[in-house]
C-alpha positions as CSV (number, residue, x, y, z in Angstrom):
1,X,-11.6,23.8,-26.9
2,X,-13.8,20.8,-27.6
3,X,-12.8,17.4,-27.5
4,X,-13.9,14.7,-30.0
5,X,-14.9,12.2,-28.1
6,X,-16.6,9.0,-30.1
7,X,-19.5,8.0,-28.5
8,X,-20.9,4.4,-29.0
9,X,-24.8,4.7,-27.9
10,X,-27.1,1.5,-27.2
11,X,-23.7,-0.2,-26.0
12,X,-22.9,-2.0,-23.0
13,X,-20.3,0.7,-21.4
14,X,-22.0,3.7,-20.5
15,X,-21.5,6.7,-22.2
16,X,-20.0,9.0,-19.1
17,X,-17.3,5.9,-19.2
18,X,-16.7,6.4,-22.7
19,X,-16.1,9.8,-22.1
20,X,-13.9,9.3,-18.7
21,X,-11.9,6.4,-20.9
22,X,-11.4,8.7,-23.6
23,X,-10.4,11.8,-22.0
24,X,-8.2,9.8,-19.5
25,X,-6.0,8.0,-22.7
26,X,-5.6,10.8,-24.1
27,X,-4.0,12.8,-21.0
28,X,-2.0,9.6,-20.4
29,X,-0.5,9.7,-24.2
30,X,0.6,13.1,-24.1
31,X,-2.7,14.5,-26.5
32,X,-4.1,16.6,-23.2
33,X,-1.3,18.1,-21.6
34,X,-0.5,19.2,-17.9
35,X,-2.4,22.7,-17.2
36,X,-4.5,22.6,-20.4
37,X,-8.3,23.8,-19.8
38,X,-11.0,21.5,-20.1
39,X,-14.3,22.6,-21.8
40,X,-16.4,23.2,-18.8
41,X,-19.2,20.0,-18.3
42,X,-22.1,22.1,-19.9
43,X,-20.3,22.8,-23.2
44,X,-18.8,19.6,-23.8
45,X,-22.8,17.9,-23.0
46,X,-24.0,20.4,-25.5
47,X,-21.1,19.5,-28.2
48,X,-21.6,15.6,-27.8
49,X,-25.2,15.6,-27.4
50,X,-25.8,14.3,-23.9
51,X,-27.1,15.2,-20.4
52,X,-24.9,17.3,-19.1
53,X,-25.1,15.0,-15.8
54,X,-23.2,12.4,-18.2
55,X,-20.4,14.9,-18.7
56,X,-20.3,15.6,-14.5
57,X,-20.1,12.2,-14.0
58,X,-16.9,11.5,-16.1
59,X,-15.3,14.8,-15.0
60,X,-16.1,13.9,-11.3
61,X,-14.3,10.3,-11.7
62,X,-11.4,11.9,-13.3
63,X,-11.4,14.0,-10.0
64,X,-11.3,11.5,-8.0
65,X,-8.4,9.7,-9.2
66,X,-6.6,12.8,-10.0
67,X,-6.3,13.3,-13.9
68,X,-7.7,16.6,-13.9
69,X,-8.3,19.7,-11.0
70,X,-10.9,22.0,-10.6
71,X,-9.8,25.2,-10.0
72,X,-12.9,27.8,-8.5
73,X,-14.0,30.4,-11.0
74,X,-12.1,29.3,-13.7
75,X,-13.1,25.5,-14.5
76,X,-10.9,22.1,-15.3
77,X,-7.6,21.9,-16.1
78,X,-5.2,18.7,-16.8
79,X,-3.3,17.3,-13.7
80,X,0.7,16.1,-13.5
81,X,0.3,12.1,-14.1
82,X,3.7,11.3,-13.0
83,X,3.4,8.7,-10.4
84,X,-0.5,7.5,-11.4
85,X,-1.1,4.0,-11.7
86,X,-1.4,2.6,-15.4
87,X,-1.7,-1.1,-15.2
88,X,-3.0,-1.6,-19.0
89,X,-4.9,-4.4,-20.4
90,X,-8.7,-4.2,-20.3
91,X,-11.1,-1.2,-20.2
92,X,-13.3,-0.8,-16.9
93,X,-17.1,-2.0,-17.3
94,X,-19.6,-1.1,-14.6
95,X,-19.8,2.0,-12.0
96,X,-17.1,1.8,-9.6
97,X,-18.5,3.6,-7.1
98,X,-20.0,3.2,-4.1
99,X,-2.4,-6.9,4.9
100,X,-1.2,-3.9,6.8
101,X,0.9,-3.9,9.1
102,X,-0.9,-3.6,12.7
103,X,-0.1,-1.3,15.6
104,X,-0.3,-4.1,18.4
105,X,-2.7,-3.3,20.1
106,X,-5.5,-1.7,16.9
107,X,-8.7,-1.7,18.6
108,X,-8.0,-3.9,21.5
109,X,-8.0,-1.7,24.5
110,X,-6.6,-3.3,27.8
111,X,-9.2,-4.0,29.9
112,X,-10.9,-1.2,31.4
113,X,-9.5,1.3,29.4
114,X,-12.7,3.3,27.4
115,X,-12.2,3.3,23.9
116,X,-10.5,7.1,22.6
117,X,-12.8,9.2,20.3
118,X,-10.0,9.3,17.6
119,X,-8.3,6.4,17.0
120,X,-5.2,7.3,15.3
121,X,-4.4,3.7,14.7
122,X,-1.1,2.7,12.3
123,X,-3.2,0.1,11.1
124,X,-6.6,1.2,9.1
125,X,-7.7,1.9,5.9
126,X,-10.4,3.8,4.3
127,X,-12.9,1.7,4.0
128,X,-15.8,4.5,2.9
129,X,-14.5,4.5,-0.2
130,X,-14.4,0.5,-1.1
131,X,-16.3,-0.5,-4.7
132,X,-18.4,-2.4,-2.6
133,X,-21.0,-2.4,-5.5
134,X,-18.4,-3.1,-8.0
135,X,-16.9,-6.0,-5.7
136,X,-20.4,-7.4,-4.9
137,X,-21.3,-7.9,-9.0
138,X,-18.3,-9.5,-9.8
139,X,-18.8,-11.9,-7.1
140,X,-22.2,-12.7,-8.0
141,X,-21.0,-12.8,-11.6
142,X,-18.4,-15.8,-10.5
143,X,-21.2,-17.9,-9.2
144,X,-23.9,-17.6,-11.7
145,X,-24.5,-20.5,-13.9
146,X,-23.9,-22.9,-12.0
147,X,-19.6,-22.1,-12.3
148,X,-18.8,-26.2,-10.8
149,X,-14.8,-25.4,-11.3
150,X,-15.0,-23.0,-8.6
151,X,-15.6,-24.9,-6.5
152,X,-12.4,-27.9,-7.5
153,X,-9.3,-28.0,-6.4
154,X,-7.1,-25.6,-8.0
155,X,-3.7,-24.5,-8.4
156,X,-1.6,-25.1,-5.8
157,X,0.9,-22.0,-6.3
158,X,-2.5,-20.0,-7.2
159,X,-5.0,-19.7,-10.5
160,X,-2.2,-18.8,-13.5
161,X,-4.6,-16.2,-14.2
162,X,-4.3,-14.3,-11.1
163,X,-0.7,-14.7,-10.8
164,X,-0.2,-13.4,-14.5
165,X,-2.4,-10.0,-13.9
166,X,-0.2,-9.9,-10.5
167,X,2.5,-9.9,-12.8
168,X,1.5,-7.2,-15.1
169,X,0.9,-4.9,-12.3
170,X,3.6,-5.7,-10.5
171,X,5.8,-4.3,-13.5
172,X,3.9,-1.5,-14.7
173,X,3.6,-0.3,-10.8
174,X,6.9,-1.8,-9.5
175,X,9.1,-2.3,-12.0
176,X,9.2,-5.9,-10.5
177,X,10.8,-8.5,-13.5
178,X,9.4,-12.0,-13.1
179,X,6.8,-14.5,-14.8
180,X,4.1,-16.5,-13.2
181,X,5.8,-19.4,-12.2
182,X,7.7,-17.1,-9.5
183,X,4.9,-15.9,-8.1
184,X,3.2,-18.0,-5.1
185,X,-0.2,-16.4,-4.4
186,X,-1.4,-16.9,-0.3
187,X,-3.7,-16.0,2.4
188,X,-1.9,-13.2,3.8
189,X,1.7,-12.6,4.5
190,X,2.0,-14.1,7.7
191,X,1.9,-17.7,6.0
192,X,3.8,-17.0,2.5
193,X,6.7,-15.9,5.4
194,X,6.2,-19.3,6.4
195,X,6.1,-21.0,3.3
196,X,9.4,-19.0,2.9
197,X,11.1,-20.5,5.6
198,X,10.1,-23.8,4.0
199,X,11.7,-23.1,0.9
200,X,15.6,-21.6,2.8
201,X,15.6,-23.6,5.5
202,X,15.2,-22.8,9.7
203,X,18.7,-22.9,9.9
204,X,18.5,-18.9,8.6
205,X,20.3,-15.9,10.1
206,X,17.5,-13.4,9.3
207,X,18.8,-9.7,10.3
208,X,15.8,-7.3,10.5
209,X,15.6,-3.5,10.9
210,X,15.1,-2.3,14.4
211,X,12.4,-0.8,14.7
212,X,10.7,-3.3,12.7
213,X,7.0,-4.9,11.4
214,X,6.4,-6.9,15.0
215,X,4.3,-9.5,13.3
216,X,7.0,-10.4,10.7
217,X,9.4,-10.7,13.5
218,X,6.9,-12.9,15.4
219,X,6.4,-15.5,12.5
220,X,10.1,-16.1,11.3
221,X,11.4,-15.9,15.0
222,X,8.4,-18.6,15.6
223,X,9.7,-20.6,12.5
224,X,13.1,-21.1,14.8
225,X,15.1,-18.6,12.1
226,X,17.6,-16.5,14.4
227,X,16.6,-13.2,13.8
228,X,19.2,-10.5,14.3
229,X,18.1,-6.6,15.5
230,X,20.1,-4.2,12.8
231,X,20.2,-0.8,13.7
232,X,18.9,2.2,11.2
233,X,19.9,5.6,10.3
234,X,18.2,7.8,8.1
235,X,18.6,6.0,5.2
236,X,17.2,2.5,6.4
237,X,19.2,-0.5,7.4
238,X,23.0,0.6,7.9
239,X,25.3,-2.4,5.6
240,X,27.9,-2.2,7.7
241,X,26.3,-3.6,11.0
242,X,24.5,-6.0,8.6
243,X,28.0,-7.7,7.5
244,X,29.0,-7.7,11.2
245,X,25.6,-9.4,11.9
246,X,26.6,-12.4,10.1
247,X,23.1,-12.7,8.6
248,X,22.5,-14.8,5.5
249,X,19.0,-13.1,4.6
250,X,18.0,-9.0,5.3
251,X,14.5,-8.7,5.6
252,X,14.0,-4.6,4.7
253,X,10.8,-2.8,3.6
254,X,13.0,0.5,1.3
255,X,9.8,1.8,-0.2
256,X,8.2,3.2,3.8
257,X,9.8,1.3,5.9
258,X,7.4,0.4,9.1
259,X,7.3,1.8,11.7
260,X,9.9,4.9,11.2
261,X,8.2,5.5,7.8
262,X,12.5,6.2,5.9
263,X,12.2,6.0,2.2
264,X,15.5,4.4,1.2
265,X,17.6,6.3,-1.4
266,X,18.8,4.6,-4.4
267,X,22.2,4.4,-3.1
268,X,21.7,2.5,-0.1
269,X,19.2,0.1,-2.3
270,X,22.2,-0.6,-4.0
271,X,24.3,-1.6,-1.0
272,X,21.9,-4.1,0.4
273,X,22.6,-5.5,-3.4
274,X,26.1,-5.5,-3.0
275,X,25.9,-7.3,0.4
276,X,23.4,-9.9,-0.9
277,X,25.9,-10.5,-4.2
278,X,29.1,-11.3,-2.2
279,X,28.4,-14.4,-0.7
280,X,26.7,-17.4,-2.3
281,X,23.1,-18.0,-0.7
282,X,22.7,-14.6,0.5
283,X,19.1,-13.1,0.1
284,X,17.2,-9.8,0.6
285,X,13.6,-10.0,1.6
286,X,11.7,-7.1,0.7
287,X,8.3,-6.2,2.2
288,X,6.8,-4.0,-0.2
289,X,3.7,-3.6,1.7
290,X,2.1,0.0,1.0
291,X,4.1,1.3,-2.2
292,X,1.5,2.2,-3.6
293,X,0.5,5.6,-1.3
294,X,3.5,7.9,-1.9
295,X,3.2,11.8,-1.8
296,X,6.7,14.0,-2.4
297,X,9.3,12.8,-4.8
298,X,9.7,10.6,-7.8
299,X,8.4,7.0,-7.3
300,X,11.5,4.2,-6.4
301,X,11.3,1.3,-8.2
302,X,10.9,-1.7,-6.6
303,X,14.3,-3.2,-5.2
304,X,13.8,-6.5,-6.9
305,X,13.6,-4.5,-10.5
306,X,17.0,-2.9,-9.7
307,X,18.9,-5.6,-12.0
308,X,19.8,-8.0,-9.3
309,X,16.1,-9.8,-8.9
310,X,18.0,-12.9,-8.1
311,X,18.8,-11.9,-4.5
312,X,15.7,-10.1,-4.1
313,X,12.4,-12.2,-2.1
314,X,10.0,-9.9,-3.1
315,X,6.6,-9.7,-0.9
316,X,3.4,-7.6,-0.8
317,X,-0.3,-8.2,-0.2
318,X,-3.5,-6.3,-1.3
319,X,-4.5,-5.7,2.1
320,X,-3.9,-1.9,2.3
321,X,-4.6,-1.5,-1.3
322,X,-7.8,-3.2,-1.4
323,X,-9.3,-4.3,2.2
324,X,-7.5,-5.9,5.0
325,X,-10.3,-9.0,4.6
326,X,-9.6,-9.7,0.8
327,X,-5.9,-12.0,2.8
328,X,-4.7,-12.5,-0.6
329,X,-0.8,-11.9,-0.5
330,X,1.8,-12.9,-3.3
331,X,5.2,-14.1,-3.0
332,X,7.6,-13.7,-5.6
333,X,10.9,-15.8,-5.9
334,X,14.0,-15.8,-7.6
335,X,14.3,-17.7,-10.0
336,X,17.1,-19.9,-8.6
337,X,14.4,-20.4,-5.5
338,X,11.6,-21.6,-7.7
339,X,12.6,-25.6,-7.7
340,X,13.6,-26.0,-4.3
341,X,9.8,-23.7,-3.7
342,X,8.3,-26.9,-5.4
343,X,10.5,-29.3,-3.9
344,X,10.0,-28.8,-0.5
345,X,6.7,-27.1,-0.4
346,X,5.1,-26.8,-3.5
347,X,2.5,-29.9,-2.2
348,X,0.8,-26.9,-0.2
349,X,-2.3,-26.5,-1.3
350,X,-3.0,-22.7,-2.1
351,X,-4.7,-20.9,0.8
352,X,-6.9,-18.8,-1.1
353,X,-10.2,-19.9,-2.5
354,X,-10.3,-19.9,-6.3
355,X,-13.6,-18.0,-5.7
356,X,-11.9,-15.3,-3.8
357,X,-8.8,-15.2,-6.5
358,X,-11.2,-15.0,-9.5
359,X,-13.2,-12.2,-7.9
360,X,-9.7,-9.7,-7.7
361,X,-8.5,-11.3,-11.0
362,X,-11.9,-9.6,-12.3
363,X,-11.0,-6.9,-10.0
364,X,-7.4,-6.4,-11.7
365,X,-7.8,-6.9,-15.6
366,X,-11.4,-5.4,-15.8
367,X,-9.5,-2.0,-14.8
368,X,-11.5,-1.6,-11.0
369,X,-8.0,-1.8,-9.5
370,X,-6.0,0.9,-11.4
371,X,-9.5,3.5,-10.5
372,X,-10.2,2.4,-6.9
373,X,-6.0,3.0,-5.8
374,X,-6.0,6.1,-8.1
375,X,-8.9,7.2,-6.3
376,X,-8.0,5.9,-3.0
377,X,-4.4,7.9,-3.6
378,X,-6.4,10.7,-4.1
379,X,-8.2,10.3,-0.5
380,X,-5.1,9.3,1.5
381,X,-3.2,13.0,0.4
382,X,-6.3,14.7,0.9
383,X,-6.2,13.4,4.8
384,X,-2.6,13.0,5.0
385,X,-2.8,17.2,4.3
386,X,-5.0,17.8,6.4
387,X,-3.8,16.3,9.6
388,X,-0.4,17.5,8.8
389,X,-2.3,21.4,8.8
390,X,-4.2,20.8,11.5
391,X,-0.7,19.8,13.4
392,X,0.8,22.8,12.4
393,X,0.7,24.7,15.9
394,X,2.9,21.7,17.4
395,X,5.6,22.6,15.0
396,X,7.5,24.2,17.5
397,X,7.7,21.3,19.4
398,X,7.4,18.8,17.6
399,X,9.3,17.3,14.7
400,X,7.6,15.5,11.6
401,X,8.7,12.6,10.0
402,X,7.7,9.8,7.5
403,X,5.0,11.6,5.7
404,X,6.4,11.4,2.5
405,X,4.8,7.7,2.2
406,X,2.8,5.3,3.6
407,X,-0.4,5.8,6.0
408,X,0.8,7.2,9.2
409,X,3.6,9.7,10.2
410,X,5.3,10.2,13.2
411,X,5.9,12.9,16.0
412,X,8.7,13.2,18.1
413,X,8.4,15.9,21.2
414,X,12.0,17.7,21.7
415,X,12.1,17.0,25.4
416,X,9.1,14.5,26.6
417,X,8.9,11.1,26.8
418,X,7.0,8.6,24.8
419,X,5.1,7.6,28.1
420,X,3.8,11.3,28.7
421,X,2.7,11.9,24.9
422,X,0.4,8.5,25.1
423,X,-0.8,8.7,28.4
424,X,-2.0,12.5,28.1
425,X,-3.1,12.0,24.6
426,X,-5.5,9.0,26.1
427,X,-6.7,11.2,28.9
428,X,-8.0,13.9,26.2
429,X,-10.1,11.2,24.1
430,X,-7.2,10.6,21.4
431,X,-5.1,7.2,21.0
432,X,-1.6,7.6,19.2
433,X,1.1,4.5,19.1
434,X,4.7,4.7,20.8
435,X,7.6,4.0,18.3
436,X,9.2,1.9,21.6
437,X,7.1,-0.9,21.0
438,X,8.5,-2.1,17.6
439,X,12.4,-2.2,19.0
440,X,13.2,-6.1,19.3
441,X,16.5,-7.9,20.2
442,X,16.7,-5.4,23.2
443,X,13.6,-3.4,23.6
444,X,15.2,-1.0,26.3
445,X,16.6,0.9,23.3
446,X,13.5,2.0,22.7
447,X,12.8,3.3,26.2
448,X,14.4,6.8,25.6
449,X,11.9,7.4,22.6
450,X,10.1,10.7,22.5
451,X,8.5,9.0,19.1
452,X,4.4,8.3,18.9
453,X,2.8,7.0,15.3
454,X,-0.3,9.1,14.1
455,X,-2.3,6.9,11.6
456,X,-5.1,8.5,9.6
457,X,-6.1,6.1,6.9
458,X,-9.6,5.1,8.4
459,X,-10.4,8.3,10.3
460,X,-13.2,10.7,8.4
461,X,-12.2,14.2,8.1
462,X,-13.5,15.2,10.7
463,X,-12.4,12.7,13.3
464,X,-9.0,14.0,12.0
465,X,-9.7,17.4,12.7
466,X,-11.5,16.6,16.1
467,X,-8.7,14.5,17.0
468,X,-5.9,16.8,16.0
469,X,-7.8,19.4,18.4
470,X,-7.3,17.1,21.1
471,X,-4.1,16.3,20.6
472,X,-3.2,20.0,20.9
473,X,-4.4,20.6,23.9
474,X,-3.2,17.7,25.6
475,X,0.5,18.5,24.0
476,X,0.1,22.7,24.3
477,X,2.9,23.2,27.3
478,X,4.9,20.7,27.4
């Protein structure tokens, strides 16, 4: 087959873009279906009359963010899109090429302790693959001409513009409902947590699944909330201990919940809802802060989209999406929220540089974001596969959990300890995480864990696969 691709020559988007737009629209409107064959990149340079390293080029970025597979001696054919991101609004110009939650301890080792040759921290992201030419033009774009308003005072909630592309994403991704005025942009989730406690009060009841996100715990136990330990099973946060709590706020991450890495059904979703509806002033505070790397299953929609956004605090942060360093984070309230947010703290002044905001607003409606986490998807389940084959002789004594989402997975040994896993993983050059770290309330309940965290996000191929060997034979005999 050929494609009919029109070609604009002499114009400002180059013409493998054109192509990769085209070809990309159409797979994503249903006019190149699932397992259809491409023309290979030789016959579709000859039929549009260009190099046929223009063609290469456009079939190597749909690649890379998963539109179309290459399969050996037989050429290109179209990919499933279910579960690809489509933001919308604005077309991509330029080559794109070229805040998580942490572990604890990341890269700081106790003292006199070597650093391990693989790292399999909970907390890194791929950082080889960062548009750091695309990044660097539009941040040299924001300053030219002399751009004074950069550098004024600017919105306190954050620039309308940004919080209005948040938006759009937000609900083509999420399914999230809300408008700009509920969303409060800030310098990493750590402080829109406290700008949260602001807004409800320090008089809050604050139950929190156990294990839980240490650093969330830290801040809003630090803000003098009382924050409750709420036990799990295996389908997140159980609602019955949560109504014996007596908490007036749940503070749940359903779409990978960290550290255990449970995806939360729809049905227990829809309990947390139920609690949070029976009682006036009850909220649900939910961490959304890796959706966006998913790899079995349907995507869930966001918990605040599920028709009860009033009770829903929704949170995120393009830390893991982007780079941990960009520290922009958004807040979105319900609406009910929204005045007392501006009576009682909306004289903060925004913690985010408009420079810094303009930059990923560029970064958002300019189309950079939809191809770098498209890409980036690609490159997570490429590792993700690979550690979980080069694993594959532990299977017998080992179980495997949490690798549907998210950026680590876990391992639990059917008969030894935590301890034994870490310590004789460190002694063959390999650093995993124990799951008894992240218990709070009473951290003894985590001393009976046979659990360690395996994060592969910012480990090359090869570390994974040098690291995995490690791992197996510190592990073989246990």
């Amino acid at each position: 087959m050929d494609l009919m691709v029109p070609l604009k020559t002499g114009g400002e988007i180059p013409l493998y873009e054109q192509i990769y737009e085209y070809i990309k629209k159409e797979i994503r409107n249903g006019g190149l279906r699932a397992a259809v064959r491409l023309p290979s990149t030789r016959r579709l340079a000859e039929h549009l009359k260009v190099s046929r390293s223009t063609t290469q080029m456009a079939y190597d970025q749909l690649l890379a963010e998963g539109y179309i597979e290459a399969v050996p001696c037989r050429g290109y054919f179209v990919c499933e899109t279910e579960g690809l991101l489509e933001i919308g609004g604005g077309t991509a110009g330029g080559n794109t090429s070229g805040s998580v939650p942490q572990s604890g301890s990341g890269s700081f080792l106790p003292p006199g302790e070597k650093e391990a040759a693989a790292d399999f921290s909970p907390g890194g992201i791929d950082l080889e693959n960062f548009p750091y030419g695309v990044w660097r033009k539009i941040s040299k774009d924001t300053l030219v001409d002399d751009n004074r308003a950069m550098f004024l005072a600017g919105d306190r909630q954050g620039e309308r513009s940004l919080r209005e592309a948040v938006r759009d994403y937000l609900h083509a991704a999420r399914g999230v409902i809300c408008t700009a005025e509920q969303i409060v942009i800030g310098a990493g989730n750590e402080y829109l947590l406290m700008l949260l406690m602001e807004v409800l009060g320090r008089d809050r009841k604050i139950a929190m699944e156990s294990p839980t996100y240490k650093q969330a715990y830290r801040v809003l136990s630090g803000q003098g909330a009382q924050v409750i330990p709420v036990e799990m099973d295996s389908r997140g946060m159980k609602v019955e201990d949560l109504e014996q709590s007596g908490a007036d706020t749940a503070y749940v991450m359903p779409s990978h919940q960290f550290p255990t890495g449970i995806v939360m059904p729809v049905r227990r979703r829809q309990e947390l809802l139920k609690w949070a509806c029976r009682q006036e002033g009850r909220f649900l505070i939910e961490d959304d802060y890796d959706s966006e790397f998913r790899y079995k299953g349907k995507p869930v929609p966001a918990l605040q989209g599920m028709g009860r956004e009033d009770k829903v605090i929704y949170l995120g942060t393009f830390s893991q999406s982007v780079a941990a360093a960009i520290r922009i984070s958004y807040l979105v309230l319900p609406p009910s929220l929204v005045p007392l947010y501006r009576q009682r703290a909306g004289f903060y002044a925004s913690t985010v540089s408009r420079i810094d905001q303009n930059i990923l607003y560029q970064f958002l409606v300019k189309g950079h974001f939809e191809r770098h986490l498209n890409r980036m998807r690609a490159v997570y389940r490429e590792k993700h596969d690979l550690l979980l084959t080069a694993l594959r002789p532990l299977e017998k004594d080992f179980l495997v959990s949490g690798e549907y989402a998210g950026l680590h997975l876990l391992l639990t040994h059917r008969r030894a300890p935590e301890r034994e896993l870490v310590r004789l993983a460190r002694e063959a050059g390999a650093r995993v995480y124990g799951l008894s770290s992240y218990f709070i309330g009473e951290p003894e309940k985590g001393n009976g864990s046979r659990t360690v965290l395996l994060g592969y996000a910012s480990l090359t191929e090869k570390e994974i696969l040098q690291g995995a060997e490690r791992l197996k034979r510190a592990w073989t005999g246990l």
